[in-house]
N, C-alpha and C positions, 0 to 999 in steps of 0.2 A: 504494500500500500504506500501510496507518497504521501508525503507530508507538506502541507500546507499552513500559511497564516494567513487570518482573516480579520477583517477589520471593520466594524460595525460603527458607525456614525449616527450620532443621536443627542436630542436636545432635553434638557429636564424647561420642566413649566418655570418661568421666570420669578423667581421666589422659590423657588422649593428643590433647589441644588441640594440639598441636603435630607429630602425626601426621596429621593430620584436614587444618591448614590445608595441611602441604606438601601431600598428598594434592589437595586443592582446589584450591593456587592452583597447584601442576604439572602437573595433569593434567588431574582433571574437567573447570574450566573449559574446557580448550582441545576437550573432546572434546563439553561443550554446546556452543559455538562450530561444531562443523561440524552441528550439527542446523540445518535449512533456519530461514531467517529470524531465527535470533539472533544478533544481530550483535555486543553488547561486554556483559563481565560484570565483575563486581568480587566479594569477599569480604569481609564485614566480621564482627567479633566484637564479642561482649557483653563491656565491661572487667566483672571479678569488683566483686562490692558491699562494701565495706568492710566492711560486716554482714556479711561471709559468705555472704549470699545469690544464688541465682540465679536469674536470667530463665528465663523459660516455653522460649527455644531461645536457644542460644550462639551462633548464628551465625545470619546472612542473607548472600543473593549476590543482587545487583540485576544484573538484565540487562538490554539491548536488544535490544525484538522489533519487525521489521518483518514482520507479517502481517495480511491481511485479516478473519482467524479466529483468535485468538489461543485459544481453548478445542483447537484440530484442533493447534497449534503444541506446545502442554503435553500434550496426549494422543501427539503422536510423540515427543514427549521423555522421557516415560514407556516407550513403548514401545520406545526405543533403549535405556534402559538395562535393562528386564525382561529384552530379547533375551539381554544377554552381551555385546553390542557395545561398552560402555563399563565401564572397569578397576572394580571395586567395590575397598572400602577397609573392614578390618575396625575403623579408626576411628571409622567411620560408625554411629553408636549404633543399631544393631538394635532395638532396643526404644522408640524414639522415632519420633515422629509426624515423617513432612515435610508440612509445611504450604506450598502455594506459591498467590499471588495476583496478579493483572492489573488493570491501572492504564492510564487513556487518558489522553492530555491533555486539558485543559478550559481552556486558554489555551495563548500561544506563551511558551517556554522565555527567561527573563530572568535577567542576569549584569550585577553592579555592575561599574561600568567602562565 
């Protein structure tokens, strides 16, 4: 199976960054986690711009996909949460775009040290 990283762009309801990450990092994740072939995820946030300004999405969560189809892997990932199967969160900016993207290696994985 190849191994893939996937990258899911997403915004919390404006005020409730702090609803949105528990939400995220106590639940969701663990409930991407049991869709076939994802194996470890993370959450990370956009720090605010001193200008006041903000990025296009507040957050990313980078995953590990082990699949031979990574397009059939995010198509059941969709479909696990359309179901009801996974808790929604009214943090989760309804009106914002999720944007998610796959990533192969193109070398092996290198750490100083």
């Amino acid at each position: 199976m190849a191994k893939h990283l996937i990258i899911i762009k997403s915004n919390a309801v404006a005020g409730r960054e702090a609803d949105y990450e528990a939400w995220y990092n106590n639940v969701h994740l663990g409930e991407i986690l049991e869709v076939e072939g994802f194996l470890s995820g993370q959450q990370f946030r956009h720090p605010p711009a001193e200008d006041g300004g903000r990025a296009a999405f507040s957050h990313f969560a980078l995953f590990e996909l082990e699949s031979d189809d990574p397009g059939a892997s995010l198509a059941l990932l969709g479909e696990t949460f359309a179901s009801g199967a996974m808790t929604p969160s009214d943090a989760l900016d309804p009106d914002g775009l999720v944007e998610s993207a796959v990533y192969e290696p193109t070398g092996a994985f290198q750490s100083r040290g």
